[in-house]
Every structure is written in structure tokens, then in C-alpha cells.
Rosetta silent file (secondary structure, phi, psi, omega in degrees, C-alpha in Angstrom):
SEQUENCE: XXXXXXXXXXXXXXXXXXXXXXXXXXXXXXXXXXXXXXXXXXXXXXXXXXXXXXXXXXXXXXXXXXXXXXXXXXXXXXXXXXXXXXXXXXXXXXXXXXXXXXXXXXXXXXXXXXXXXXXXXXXXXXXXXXXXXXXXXXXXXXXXXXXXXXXXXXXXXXXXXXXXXXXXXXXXXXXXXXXXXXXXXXXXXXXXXXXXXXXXXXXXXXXXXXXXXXX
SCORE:     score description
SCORE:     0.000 S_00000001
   1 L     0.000  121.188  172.146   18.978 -128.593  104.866 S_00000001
   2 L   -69.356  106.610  146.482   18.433 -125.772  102.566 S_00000001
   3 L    18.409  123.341  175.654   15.044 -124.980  101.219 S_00000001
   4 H   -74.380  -37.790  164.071   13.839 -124.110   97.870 S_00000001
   5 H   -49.610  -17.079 -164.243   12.551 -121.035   99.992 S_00000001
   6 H   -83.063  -46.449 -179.977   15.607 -120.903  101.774 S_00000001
   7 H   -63.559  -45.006 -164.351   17.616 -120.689   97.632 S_00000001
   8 H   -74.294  -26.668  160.366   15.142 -118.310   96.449 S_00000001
   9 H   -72.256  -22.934 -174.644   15.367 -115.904   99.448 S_00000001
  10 H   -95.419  -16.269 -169.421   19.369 -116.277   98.996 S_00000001
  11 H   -87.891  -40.989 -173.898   19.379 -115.298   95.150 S_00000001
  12 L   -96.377   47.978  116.964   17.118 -112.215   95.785 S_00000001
  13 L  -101.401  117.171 -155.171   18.930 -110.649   98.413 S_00000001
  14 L   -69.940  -18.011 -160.842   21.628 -108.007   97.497 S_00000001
  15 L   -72.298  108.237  138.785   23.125 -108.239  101.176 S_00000001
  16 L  -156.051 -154.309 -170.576   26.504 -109.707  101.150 S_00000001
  17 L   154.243  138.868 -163.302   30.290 -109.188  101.873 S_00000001
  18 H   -37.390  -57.819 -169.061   33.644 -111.066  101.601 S_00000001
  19 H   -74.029    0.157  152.126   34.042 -111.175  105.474 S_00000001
  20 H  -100.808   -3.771 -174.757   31.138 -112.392  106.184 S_00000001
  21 H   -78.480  -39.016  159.338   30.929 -115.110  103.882 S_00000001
  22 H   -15.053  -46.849 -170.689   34.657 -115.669  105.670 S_00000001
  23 H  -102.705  -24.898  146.843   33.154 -115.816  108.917 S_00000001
  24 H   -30.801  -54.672  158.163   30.643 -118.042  108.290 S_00000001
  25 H   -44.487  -61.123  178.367   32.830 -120.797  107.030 S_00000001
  26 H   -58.757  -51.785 -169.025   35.045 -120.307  110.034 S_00000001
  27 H   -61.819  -12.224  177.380   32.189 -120.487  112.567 S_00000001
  28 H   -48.860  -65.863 -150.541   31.109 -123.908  110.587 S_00000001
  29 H   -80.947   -5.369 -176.487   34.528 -125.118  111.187 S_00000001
  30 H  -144.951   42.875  161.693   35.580 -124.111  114.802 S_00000001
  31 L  -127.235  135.752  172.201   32.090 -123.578  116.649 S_00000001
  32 L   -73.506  -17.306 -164.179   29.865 -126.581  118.072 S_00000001
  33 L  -130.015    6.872   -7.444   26.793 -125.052  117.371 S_00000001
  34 L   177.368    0.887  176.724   27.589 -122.989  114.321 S_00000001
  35 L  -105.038    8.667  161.605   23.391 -122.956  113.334 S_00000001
  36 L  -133.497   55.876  167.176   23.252 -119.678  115.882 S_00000001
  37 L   -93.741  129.912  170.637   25.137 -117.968  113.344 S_00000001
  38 L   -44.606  -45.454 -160.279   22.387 -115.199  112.130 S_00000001
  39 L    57.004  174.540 -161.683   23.257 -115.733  108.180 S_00000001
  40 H   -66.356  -22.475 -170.066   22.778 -113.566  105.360 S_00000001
  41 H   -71.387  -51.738  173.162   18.931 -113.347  105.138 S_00000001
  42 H   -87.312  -17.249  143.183   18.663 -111.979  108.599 S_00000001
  43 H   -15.767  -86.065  174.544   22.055 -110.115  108.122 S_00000001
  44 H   -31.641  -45.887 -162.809   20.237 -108.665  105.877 S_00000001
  45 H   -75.291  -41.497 -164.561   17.230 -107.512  107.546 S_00000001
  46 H   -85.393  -35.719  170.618   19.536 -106.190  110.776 S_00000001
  47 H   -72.718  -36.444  166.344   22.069 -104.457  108.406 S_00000001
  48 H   -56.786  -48.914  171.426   19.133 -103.000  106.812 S_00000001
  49 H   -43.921  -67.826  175.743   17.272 -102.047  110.341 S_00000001
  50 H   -39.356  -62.314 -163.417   20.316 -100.181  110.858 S_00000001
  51 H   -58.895  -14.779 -145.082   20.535  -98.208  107.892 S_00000001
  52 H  -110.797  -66.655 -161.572   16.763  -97.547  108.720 S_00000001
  53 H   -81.635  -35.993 -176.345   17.074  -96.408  112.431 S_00000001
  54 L    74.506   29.171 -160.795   20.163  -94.672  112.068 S_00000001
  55 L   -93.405  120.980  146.786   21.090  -95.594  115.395 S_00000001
  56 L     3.362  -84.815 -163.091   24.317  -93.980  117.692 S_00000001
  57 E  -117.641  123.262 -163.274   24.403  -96.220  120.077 S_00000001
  58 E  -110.527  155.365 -166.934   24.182 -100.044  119.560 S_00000001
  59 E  -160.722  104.849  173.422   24.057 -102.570  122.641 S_00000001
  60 E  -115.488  103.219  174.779   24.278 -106.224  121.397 S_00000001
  61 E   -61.881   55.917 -177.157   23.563 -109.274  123.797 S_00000001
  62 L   142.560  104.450 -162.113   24.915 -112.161  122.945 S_00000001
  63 L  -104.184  -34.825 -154.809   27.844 -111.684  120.323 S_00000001
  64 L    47.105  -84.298 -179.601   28.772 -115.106  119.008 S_00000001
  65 L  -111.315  -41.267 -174.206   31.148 -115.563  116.470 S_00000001
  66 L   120.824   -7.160  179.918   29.957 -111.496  115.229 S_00000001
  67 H   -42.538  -66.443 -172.119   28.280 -112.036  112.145 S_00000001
  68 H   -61.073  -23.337 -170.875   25.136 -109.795  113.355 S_00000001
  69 H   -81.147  -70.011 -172.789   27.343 -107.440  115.398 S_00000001
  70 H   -40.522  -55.673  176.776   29.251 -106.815  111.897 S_00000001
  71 H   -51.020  -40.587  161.541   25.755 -106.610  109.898 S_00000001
  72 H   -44.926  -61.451  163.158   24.765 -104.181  112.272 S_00000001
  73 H   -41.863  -56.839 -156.611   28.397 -102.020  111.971 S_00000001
  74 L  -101.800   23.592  156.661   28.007 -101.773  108.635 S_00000001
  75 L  -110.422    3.505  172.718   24.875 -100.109  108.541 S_00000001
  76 L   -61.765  124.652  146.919   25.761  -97.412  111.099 S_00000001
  77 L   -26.968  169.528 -163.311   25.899  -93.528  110.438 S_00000001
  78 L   -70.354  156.244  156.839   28.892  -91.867  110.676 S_00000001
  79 L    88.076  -10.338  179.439   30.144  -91.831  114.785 S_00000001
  80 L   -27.139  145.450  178.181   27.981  -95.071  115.076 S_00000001
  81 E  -156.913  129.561  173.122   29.239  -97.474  118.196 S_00000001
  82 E  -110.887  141.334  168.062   27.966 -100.742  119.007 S_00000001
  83 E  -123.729  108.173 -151.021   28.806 -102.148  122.374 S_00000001
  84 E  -118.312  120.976 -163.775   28.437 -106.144  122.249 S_00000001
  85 E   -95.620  121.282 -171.859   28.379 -108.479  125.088 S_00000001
  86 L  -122.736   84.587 -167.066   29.934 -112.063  124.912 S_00000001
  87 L   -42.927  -38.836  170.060   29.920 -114.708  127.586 S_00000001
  88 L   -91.059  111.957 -169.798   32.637 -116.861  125.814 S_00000001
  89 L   -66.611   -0.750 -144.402   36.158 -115.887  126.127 S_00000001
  90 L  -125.155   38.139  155.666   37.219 -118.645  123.815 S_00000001
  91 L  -123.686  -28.587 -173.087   35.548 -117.001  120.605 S_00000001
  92 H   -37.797  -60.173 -166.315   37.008 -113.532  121.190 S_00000001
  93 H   -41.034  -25.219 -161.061   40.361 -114.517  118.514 S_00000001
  94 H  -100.962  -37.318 -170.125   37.668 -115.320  115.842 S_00000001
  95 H   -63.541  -56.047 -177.940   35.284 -112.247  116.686 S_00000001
  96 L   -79.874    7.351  128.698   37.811 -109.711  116.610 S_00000001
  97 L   -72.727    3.175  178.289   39.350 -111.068  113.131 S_00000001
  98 L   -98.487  -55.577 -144.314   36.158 -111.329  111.879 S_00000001
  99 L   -92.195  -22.067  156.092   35.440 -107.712  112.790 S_00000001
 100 L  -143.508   42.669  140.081   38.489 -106.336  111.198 S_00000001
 101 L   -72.149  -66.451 -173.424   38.311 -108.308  108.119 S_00000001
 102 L   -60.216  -12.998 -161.624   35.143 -106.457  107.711 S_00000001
 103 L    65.626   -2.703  168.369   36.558 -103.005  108.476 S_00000001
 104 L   -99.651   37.571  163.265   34.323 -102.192  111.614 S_00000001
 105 L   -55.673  -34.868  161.585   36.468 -102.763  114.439 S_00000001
 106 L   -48.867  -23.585 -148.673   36.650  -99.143  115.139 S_00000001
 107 L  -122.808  -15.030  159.664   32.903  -98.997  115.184 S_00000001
 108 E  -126.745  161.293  172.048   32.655 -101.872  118.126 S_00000001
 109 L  -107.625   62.596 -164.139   33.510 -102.652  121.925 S_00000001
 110 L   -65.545  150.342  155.346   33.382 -106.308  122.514 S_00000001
 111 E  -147.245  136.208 -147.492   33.035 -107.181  126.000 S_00000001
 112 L  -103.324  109.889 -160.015   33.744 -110.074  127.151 S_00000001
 113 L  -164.924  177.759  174.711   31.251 -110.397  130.468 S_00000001
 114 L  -103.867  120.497 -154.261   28.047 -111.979  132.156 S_00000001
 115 H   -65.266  -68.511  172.903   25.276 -110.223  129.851 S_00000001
 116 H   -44.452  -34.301  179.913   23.138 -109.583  133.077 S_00000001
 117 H   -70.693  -48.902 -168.279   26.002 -108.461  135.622 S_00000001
 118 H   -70.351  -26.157  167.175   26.830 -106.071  133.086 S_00000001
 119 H   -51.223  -52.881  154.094   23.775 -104.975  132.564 S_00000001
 120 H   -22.247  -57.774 -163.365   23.136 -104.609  136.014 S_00000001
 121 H   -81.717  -50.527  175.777   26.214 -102.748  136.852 S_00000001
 122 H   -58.421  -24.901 -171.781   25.271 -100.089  134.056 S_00000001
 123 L   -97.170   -8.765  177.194   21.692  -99.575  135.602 S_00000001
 124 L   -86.261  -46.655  175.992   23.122  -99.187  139.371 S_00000001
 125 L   -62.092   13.711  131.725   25.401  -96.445  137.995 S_00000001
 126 L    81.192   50.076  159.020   22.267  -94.484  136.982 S_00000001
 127 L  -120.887  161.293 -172.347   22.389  -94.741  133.180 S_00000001
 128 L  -150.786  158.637 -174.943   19.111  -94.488  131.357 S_00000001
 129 L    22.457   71.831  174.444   18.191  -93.965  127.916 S_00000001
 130 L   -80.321  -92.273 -150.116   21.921  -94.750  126.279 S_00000001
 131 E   -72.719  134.724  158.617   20.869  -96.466  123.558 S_00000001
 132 E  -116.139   29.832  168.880   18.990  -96.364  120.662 S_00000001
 133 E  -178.922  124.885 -176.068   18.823  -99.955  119.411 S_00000001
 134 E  -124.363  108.168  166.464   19.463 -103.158  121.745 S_00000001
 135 E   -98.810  125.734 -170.458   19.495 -106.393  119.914 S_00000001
 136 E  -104.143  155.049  174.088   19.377 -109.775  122.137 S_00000001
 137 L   171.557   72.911 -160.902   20.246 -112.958  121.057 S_00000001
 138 L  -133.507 -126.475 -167.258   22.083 -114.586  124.309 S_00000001
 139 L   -84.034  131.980  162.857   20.517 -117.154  127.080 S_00000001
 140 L   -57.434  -57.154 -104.866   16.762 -118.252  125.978 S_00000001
 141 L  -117.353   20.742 -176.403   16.531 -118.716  129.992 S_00000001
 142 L  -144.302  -52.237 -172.982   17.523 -114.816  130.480 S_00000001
 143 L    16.308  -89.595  161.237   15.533 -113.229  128.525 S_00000001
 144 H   -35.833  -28.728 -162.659   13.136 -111.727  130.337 S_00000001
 145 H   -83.310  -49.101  165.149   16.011 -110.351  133.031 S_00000001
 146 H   -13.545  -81.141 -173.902   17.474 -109.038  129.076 S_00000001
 147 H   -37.167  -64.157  172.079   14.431 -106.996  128.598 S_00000001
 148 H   -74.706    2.114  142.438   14.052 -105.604  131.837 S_00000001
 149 H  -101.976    3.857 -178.209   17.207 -104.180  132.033 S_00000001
 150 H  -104.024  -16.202 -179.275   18.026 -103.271  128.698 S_00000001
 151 L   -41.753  -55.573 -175.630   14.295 -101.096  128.709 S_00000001
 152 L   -47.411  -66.927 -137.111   15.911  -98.767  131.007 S_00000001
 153 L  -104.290   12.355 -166.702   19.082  -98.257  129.490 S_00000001
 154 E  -119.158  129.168 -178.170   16.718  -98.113  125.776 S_00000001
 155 E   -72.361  177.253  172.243   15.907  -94.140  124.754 S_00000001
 156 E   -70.380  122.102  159.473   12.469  -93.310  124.088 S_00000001
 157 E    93.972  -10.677 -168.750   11.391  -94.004  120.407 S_00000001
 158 E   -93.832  163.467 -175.834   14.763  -96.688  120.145 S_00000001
 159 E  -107.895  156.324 -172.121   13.897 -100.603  119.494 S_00000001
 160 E  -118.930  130.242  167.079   14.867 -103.587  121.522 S_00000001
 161 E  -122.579  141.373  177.834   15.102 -106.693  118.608 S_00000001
 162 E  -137.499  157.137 -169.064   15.270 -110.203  120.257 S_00000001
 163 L  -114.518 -174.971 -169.150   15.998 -113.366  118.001 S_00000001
 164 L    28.156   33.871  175.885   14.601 -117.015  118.451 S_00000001
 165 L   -85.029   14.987  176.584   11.315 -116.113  119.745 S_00000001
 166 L  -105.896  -12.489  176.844    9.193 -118.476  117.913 S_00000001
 167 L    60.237   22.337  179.082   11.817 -121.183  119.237 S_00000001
 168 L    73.550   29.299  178.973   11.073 -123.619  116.412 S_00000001
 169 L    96.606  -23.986 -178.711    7.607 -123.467  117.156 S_00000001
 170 L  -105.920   24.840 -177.311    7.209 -124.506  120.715 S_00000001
 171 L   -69.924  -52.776 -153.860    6.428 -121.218  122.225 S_00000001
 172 L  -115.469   33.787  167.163    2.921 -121.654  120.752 S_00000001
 173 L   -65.126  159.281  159.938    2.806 -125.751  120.698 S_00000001
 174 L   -96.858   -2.028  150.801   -0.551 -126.875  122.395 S_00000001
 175 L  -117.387  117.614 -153.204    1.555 -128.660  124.984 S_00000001
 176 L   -93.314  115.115 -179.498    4.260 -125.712  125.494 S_00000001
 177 L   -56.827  137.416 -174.679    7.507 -127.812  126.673 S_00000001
 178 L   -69.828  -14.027  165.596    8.524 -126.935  130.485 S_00000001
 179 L   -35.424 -176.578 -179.484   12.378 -126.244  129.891 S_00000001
 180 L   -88.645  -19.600 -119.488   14.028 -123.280  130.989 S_00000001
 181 L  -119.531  -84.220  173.543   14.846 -122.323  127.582 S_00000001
 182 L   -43.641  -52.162 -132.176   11.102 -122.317  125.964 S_00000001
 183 H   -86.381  -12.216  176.831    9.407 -121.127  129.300 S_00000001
 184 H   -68.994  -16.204 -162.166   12.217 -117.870  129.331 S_00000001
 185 H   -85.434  -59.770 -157.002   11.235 -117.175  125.664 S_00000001
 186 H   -46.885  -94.773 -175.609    7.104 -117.810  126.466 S_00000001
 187 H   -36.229  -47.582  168.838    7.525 -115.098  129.339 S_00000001
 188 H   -69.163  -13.562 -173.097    9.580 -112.388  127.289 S_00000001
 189 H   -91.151  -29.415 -159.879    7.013 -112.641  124.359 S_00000001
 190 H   -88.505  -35.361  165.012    3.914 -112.297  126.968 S_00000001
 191 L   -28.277  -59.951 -174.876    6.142 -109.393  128.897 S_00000001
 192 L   -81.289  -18.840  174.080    6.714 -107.265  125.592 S_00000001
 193 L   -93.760  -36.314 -178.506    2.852 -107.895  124.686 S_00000001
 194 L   -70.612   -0.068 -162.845    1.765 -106.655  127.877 S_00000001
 195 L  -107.333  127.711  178.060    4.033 -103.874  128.634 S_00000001
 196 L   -55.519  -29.732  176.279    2.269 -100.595  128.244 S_00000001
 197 L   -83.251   -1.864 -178.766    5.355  -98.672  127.108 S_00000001
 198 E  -127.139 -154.013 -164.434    6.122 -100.317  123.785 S_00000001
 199 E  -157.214   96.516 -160.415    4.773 -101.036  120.614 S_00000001
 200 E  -107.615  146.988  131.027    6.078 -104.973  119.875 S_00000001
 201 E  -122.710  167.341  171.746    5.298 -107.366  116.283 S_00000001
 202 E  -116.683  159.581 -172.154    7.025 -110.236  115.945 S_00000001
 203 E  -112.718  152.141  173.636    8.376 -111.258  112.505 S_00000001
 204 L   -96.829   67.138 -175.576    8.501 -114.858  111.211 S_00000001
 205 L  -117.110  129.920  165.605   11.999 -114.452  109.945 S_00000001
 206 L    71.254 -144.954 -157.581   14.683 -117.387  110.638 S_00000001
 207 L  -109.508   11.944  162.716   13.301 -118.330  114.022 S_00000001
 208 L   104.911  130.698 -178.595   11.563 -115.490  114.646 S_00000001
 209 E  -122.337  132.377  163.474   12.165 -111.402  115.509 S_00000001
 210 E   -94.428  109.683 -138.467   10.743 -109.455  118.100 S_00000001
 211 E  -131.710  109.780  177.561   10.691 -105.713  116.840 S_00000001
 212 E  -132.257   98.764 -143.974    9.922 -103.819  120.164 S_00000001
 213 E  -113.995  138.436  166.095    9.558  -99.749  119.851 S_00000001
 214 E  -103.918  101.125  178.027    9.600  -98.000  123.190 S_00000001
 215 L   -56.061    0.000    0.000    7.365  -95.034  123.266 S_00000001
């Protein structure tokens, strides 16, 4: 249900474009879960990071339909390349028509993989500091494995962004629920405050952002 914050945040933001309102609609209509779409407010904010960071090389965990991967595209510098990892083969037809509706097809690599295997595979083949922006927003329950392999593979000064970390709240419940789900998020938030090598806030935006600077 929308919000009057939810209207008032949608009138005063400038962010949009045809193919994403396009892709929205579709992910209503052909997705089961179709409420881990980013939308335009945090669109916004991640088309805006980009434009901000200026980053090369983009490495996105968890693609979904593409909405964020696109928001992302179209804030890239010139030579910009996002490479965006998608567990479900049965979304690719909608991702890649989504993605060149928008005109940044050129500008991404979907791959269609096991986030972690892939990750994996890139850190035994002895790359480091690739990237200069990694946004996650895959398996709650991976998280943590996310993190610790995408650090590596994250340059010095680039940010790791992770989505859902406030989880609706029950990260920081006073009885924290014992799923696999919460307790992966609970451990990736206390990871990134504890790890000596970054610089983390979290944002209350949507369901929450983890902004994580690697010194």
C-alpha cells in the first residue's frame, strides 16, 4: 500500500524513464514476488550513486528482473561495464528486453550463474581489486559469503552497497527471529561494522542500504 510518504517522495523525485516504468509493470505481471523490484525512489538513489562514484567497473549480485542493474547503467561514465549475476534462468527473456529498451545493453554482462561459485571462481584465478562498486541484493542467507568475496575483488576507495539490511525491522527486533534469512543479514551488518578495512552507514531507504567504503 502506498504511503502519503511513499506519494510525496514519488512527486519530488526527477528520476524516471520509459523503460523502466515498462519494466516494472512487466515484473508485476510475470514475477511471483515482484515487491524485490528496487523502484524508482531507490533507482534513484543507485542511478545517482553512480553518477557520483563514477565507477568502471560494476559487479551486481542478484539481478532480478534489472531494474537496478539498468539504474545503475545509466549513470555510468563513458566505457562504464557492469557485470550482473542472476541465479534464475527463467527471467533472462525479460532482463535482456528490459535492458535494451533502456539502451544499456552494451554497457552490461548478465550472467546467468551461482552468485558464490562465481565469485569464487574469480578469486581462485587471482583477481583482486576489479571493481569499483559491488552492489548485492541476492540470497539474505549468503550474504556474508557475498561480502567476503566480493571485498577482495572491491579496489581500494570503491563501495560495496547491500539492500534489505534492516529486513523489515527484524534485524534489530528484541527477539531477533532465528531463520536463515534474518540471521545471514544480522551477521553481514555486524561483519561490515567490525571490519577494520571499511568505513560502513547504513541508510533507512526502502528496506534499508548498506553504503560500505573500503579504505
Amino acid at each position: 500500500m502506498e504511503t502519503a510518504q511513499d506519494k510525496y517522495l514519488d512527486s519530488h523525485c526527477s528520476f524516471r524513464n520509459d523503460a523502466l516504468d515498462w519494466l516494472e509493470r512487466q515484473t508485476n505481471i510475470r514475477t511471483n514476488y515482484p515487491r524485490m523490484l528496487s523502484g524508482r525512489i531507490q533507482g534513484g538513489f543507485l542511478y545517482m550513486l553512480s553518477r557520483m562514484v563514477r565507477p568502471v567497473n560494476v559487479l551486481e549480485i542478484g539481478t532480478f528482473t534489472g531494474y537496478s542493474t539498468i539504474c545503475m547503467a545509466l549513470g555510468l561514465p563513458d566505457g562504464g561495464h557492469i557485470d550482473s549475476l542472476e541465479v534464475n534462468d527463467e527471467l533472462q527473456d525479460l532482463i535482456e528486453d528490459g535492458f535494451e529498451r533502456a539502451g544499456v545493453a552494451d554497457r552490461i554482462s548478465l550472467h546467468i550463474c551461482d552468485a558464490v561459485q562465481y565469485l569464487r571462481q574469480e578469486c581462485e584465478a587471482g583477481k583482486k581489486e576489479v571493481y569499483d562498486m559491488v552492489f548485492i541484493d541476492a540470497n539474505k542467507r549468503e550474504y556474508p559469503d557475498y561480502y567476503g568475496l566480493a571485498s577482495t575483488l572491491t579496489r581500494s576507495g570503491g563501495f560495496i552497497v547491500a539492500d534489505d539490511v534492516l529486513w523489515d525491522g527484524k534485524v534489530y527486533a528484541e527477539n531477533v527471529p532465528g531463520d536463515r534469512q534474518t540471521q545471514g543479514i544480522v551477521r553481514f551488518n555486524d561483519i561490515t561494522a567490525g571490519d577494520e578495512r571499511v568505513e560502513t552507514v547504513i541508510l533507512p531507504v526502502r528496506h534499508g542500504l548498506s553504503i560500505v567504503r573500503k579504505k
